[in-house]
C-alpha positions as MATLAB code, in Angstrom:
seq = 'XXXXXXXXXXXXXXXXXXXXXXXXXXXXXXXXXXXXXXXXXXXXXXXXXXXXXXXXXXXXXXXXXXXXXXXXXXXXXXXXXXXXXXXXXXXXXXXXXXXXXXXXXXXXXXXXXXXXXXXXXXXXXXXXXXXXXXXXXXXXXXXXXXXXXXXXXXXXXXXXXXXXXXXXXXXXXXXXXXXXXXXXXXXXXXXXXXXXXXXXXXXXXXXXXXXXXXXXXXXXXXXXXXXXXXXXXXXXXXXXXXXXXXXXXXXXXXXXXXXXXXXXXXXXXXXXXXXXXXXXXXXXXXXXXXXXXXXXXXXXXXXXXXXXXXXXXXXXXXXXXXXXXXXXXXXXXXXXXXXXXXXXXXXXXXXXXXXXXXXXXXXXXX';
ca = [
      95.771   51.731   96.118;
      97.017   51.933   99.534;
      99.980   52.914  101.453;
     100.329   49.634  103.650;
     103.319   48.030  103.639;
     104.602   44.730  103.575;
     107.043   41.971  105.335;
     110.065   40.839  104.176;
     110.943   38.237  106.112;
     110.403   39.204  109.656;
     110.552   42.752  109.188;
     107.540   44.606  108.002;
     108.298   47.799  106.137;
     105.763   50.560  106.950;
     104.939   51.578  103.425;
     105.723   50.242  100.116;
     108.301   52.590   98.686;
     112.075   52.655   99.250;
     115.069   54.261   98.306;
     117.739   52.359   96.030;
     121.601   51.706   96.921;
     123.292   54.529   94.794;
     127.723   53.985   95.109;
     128.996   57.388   95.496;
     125.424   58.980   96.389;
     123.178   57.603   99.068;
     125.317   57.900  101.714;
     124.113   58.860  105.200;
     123.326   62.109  104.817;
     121.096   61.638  101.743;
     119.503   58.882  103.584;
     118.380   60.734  106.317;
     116.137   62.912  103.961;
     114.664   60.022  102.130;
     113.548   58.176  105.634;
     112.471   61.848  106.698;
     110.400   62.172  103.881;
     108.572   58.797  104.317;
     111.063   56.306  102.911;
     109.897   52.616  104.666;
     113.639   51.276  103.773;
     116.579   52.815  102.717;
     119.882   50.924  101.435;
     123.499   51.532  102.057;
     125.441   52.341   99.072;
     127.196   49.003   98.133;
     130.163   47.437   99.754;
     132.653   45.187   99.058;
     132.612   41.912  100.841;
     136.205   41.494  100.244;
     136.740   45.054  101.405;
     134.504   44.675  104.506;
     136.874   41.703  105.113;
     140.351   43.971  104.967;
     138.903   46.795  107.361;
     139.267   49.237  105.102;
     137.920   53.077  106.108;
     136.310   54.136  103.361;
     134.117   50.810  103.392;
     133.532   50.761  106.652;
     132.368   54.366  106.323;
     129.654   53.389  104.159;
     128.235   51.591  106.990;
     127.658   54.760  108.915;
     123.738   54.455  109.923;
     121.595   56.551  112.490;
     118.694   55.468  114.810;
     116.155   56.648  112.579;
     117.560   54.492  110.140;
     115.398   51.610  110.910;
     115.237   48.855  109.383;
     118.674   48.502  108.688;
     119.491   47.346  105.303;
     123.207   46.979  103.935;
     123.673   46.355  100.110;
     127.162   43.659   99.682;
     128.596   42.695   96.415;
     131.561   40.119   95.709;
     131.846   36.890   93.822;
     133.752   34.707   96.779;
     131.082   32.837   99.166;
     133.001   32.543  101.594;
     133.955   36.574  101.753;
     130.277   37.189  101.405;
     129.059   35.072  104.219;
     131.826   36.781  106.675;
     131.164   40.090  105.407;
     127.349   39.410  106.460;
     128.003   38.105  109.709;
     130.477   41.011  110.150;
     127.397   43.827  109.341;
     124.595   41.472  111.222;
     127.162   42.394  113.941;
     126.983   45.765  113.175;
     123.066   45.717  113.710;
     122.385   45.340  109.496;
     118.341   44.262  109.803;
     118.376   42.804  106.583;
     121.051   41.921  103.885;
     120.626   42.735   99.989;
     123.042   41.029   97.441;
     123.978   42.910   94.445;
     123.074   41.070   91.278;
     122.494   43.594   88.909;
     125.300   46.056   88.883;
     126.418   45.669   85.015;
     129.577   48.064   85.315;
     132.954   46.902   84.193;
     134.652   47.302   87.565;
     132.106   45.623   89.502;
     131.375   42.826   86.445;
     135.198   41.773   85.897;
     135.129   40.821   89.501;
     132.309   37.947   88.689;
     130.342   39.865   91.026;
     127.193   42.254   90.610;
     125.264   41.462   87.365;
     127.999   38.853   86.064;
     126.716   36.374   88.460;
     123.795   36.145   86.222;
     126.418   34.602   83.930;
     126.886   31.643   86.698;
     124.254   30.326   87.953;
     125.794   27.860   89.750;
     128.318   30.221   91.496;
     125.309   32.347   92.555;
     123.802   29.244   94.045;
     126.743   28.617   96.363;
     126.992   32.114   96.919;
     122.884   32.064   98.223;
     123.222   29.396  100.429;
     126.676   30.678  102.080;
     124.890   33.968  102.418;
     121.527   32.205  103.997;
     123.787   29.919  106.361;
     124.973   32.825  107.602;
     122.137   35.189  107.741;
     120.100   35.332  111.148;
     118.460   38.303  109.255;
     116.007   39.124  105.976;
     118.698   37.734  102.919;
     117.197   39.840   99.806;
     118.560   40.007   96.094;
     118.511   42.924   93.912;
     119.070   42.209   90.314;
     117.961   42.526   86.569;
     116.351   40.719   84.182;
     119.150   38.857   82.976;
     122.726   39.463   81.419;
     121.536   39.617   77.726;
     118.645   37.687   76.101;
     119.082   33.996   76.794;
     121.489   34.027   79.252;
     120.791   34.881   83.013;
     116.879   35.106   82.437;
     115.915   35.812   85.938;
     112.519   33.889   85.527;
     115.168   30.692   85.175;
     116.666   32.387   88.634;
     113.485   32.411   90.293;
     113.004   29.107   91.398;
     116.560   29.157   92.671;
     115.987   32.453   94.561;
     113.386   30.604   96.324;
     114.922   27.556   97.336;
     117.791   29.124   98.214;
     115.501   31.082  101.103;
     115.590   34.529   99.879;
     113.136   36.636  101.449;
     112.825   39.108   98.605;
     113.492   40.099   95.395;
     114.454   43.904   93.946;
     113.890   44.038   90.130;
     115.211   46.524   87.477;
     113.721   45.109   84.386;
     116.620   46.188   81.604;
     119.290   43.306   80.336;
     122.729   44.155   82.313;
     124.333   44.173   78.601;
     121.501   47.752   78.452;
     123.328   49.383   81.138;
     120.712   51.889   81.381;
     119.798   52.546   77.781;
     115.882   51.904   76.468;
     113.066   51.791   78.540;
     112.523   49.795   81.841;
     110.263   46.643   80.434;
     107.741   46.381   83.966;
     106.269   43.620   82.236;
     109.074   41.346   83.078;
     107.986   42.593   86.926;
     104.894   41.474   86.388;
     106.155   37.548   85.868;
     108.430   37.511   88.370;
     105.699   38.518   91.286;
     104.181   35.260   89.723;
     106.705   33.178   89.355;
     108.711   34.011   92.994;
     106.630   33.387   96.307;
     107.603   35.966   98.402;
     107.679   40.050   97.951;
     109.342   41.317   94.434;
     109.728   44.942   94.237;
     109.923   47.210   91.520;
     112.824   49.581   90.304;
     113.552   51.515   87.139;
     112.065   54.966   85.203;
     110.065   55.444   88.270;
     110.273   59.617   87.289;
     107.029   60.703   89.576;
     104.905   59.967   92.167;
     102.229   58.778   89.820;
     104.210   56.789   88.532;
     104.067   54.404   91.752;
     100.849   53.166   92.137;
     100.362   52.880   88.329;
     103.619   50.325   88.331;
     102.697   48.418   91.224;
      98.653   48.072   89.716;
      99.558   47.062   86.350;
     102.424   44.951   87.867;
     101.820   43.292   91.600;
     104.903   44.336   92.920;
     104.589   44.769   96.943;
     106.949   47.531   96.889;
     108.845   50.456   94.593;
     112.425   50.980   94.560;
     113.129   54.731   93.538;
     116.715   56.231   92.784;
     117.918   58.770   90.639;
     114.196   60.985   90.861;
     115.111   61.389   94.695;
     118.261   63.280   93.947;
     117.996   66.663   95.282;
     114.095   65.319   95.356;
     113.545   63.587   98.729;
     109.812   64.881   98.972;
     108.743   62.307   95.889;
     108.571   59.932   98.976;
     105.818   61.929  100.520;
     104.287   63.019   97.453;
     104.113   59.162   96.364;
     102.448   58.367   99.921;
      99.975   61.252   98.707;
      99.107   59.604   95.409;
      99.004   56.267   97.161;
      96.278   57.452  100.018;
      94.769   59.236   97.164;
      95.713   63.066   98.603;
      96.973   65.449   96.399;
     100.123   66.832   97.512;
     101.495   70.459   97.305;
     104.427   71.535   95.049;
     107.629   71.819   96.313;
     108.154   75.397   97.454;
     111.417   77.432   97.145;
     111.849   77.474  101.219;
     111.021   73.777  101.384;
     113.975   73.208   98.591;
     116.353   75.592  100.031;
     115.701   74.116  103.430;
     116.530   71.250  102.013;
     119.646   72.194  100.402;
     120.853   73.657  103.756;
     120.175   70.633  105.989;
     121.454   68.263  103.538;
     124.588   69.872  103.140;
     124.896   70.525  107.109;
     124.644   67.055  107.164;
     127.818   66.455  104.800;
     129.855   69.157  106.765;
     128.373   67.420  110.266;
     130.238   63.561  109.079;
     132.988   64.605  106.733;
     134.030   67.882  107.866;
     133.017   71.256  106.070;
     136.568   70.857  104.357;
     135.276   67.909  102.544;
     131.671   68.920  102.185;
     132.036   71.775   99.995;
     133.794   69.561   97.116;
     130.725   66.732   97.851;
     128.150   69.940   97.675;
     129.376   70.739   94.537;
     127.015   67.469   93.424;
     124.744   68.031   95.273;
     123.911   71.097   94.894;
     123.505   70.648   91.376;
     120.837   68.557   92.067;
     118.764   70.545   94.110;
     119.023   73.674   91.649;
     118.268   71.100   88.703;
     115.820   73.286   86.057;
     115.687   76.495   87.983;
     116.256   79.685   86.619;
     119.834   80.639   86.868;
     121.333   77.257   87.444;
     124.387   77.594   85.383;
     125.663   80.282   86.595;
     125.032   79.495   89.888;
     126.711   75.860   89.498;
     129.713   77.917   87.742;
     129.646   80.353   91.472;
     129.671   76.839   93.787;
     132.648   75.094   91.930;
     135.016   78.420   92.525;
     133.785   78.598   96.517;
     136.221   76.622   98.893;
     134.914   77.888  102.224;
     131.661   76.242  104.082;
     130.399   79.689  105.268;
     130.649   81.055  102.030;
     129.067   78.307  100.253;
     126.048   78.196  102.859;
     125.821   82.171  101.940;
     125.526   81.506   97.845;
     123.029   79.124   98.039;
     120.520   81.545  100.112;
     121.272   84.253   98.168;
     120.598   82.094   95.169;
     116.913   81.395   96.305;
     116.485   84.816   97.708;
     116.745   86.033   94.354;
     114.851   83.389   93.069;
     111.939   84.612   95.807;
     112.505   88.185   94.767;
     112.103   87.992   90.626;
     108.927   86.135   91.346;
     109.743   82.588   90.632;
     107.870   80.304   92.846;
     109.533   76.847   92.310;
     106.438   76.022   90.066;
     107.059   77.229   87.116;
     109.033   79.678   85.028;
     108.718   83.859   85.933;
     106.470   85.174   82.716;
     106.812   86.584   79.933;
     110.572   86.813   80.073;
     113.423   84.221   82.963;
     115.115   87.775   84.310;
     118.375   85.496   85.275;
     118.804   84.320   82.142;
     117.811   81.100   80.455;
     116.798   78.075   82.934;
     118.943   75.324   82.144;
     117.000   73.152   80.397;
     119.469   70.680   80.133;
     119.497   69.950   83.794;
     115.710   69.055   83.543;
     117.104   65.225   84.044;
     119.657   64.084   86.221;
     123.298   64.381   85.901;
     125.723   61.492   84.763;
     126.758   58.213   86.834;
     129.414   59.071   89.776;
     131.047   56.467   90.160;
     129.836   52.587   90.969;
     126.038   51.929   92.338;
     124.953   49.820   95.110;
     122.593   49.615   92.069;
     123.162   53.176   90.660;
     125.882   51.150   88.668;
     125.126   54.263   86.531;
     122.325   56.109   87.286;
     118.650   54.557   87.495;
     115.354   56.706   87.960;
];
C-alpha cells in the first residue's frame, strides 16, 4: 500500500486520507490539527446555499480558512439550483479549491428541506441541481453521499452514471441507507461497485475506527482515498498514524504530553477566533474528547462544565495530565493492579452523541 495521493480534478491531493465535514465540529480550529497531522484535504463543516445567499454571520463564519488550509474544499447543501450555483460562485470567490455537494445528510432538518440525502429521493432535481452546480464551477465539483435513501429507492449505483455525465470530479461514499442514519455496520462492499461503476476517484467513509483500518478498506475496496470523521475527535494523530500503516512504519502511541499538547493548542485555537469567553463553553466538547477513556474522566468533565474563566480552564486541564503523569499512567494503558483516580470511564471509550447537523456528521460517523 502506499501513501501517494491522487487528483481530483485538477487538484492532486498529497495523500489519500481526509478529514470529513462534521456541522457543529470541524470548524477551523479542529481543522488545523487534522492538516497538521497529515490530512491531504480537509472540508468545511456544511453550509447553507440559501444562507450563503442572505449573508448571514454564522455561515459565513464557517468559511473561515487559513493558508495552510490548502486545497480549499467547502461542503454546500440546499435543494434550489439556482441558490446552489450562486452560493458556489460566491465561495469560488472566496478562494474554495474545490466544491463538495451534500447528498447524504439523512437528518430531519436538513432532509425536509429536499436537500442533503433527500435528493436521493429526486433524481431528476439532483440532475438540475449537478449541472447548475458544474455551469458554475471553474473548480473540482465533488459529491458526497450514501448508498441510497432506503433499498430501492436512490440506489447510488443508478446515480452513478448521472454523477458522471453530469462532470463530477469525485465521489465521497458512506455505504449505510440514509433511512440507517448511522445504525448497523458500514457495508464497504457497496464501495467496492461504485469505484467500478464511476470513472473518476470514489472515496471511502464510514467505521473507519483505526489506522489499520485504512489500507485494509481501500485494498479490499479500490477506493483512491479515505474519508475519516468521528475517530479524529480529540484524535488528530490517526492521520499520521494511518500515513505510518500506509508506508508500512509502525507508529508510536500517543503520549500524555503529545495529548495534552494537543488539548492546549486546540483550545488556544478556539479562544484565538471566538474569544476565550466563547471558548470555554465550546471546550467543554472538546475537551471531552481528548480525555475520552482516561482515568479520571468523569470527574474531570464534571470540574470543566463548572469553570467559566479561560485561565482557569487552561490550569485544570494540566493539572489533569500532571496527575495523570504522576500516578503512573502513560496514555497506553491503565495504571496496574488498581486506577488510583477512580474508575476510567469506560463509557467514553466511543465517541459522544451527534451535536447538531453534519456537513456529513449528520450525526456522528467514524
Amino acid at each position: 500500500m502506499s501513501i501517494s495521493g491522487f487528483h481530483i480534478g485538477s487538484i492532486r491531493l498529497a495523500n489519500p486520507l481526509i478529514l470529513a465535514p462534521l456541522a457543529g465540529v470541524t470548524d477551523l480550529p479542529f481543522r488545523l490539527l487534522a492538516k497538521e497531522q497529515g490530512a491531504a484535504l480537509t472540508v468545511t463543516e456544511m453550509v447553507s446555499a440559501r444562507g450563503l445567499m442572505e449573508g448571514g454571520r454564522r455561515t459565513l463564519e464557517l468559511l473561515d480558512t487559513h493558508p495552510l488550509e490548502q486545497p480549499y474544499c467547502v461542503q454546500l447543501f440546499g435543494s434550489v439550483p439556482e441558490y446552489l450555483a450562486r452560493a458556489a460562485e460566491i465561495v469560488q470567490d472566496m478562494g474554495a479549491q474545490i466544491i463538495d455537494l451534500n447528498v447524504g445528510c439523512p437528518v430531519k432538518k436538513v432532509a425536509r428541506q429536499g436537500a442533503g440525502a433527500a435528493l436521493l429521493k429526486d433524481f431528476p432535481l439532483l440532475t438540475r441541481i449537478l449541472k447548475a452546480l458544474r455551469k458554475a464551477c471553474r473548480v473540482p465539483l465533488t459529491v458526497k453521499t450514501r448508498v441510497g435513501w432506503r433499498p430501492g429507492e436512490g440506489d447510488v449505483l443508478d446515480l452513478a452514471p448521472i454523477l458522471a455525465g453530469e462532470g463530477v470530479d469525485a465521489v465521497t461514499l458512506h455505504p449505510r441507507w440514509a433511512v440507517q442514519m448511522f445504525g448497523g455496520q458500514a457495508d464497504w462492499t457497496k464501495a467496492a461497485r461504485l469505484v467500478e461503476a464511476f470513472p473518476g476517484p470514489v472515496i471511502g467513509n464510514g467505521d473507519i475506527t483505526r489506522p489499520e483500518d485504512i489500507p485494509q478498506k481501500m485494498a479490499q475496496t479500490g477506493v483512491a482515498g479515505v474519508m475519516i470523521g468521528r475517530a479524529a475527535m480529540g484524535n488528530p494523530w490517526i492521520f499520521s498514524q494511518g500515513l505510518a500503516v500506509l508506508d508500512g512504519r509502525p507508529y508510536e502511541p500517543v503520549s500524555l504530553d503529545d495529548r495534552l499538547a494537543a488539548a492546549l493548542r486546540h483550545a488556544r485555537l478556539l479562544a484565538d477566533r471566538e474569544g476565550s469567553k466563547h471558548a470555554v463553553f465550546r471546550l467543554r466538547t472538546v475537551l471531552m474528547w481528548y480525555s475520552r477513556g482516561l482515568p479520571g474522566a468523569t470527574t474531570f468533565r464534571r470540574d470543566v462544565y463548572r469553570i467559566k474563566d479561560f485561565g482557569e480552564l487552561e490550569a485544570r486541564l494540566e493539572q489533569y495530565f500532571e496527575t495523570l503523569a504522576r500516578i503512573g499512567f502513560t496514555g497506553e494503558g491503565f495504571p496496574e493492579p488498581e486506577d488510583p483516580m477512580g474508575q476510567a470511564d469506560q463509557t467514553d471509550s466511543s465517541a459522544p452523541a451527534a451535536v447538531g447537523l453534519e456537513g456529513d456528521l449528520c450525526a456522528m460517523e467514524p
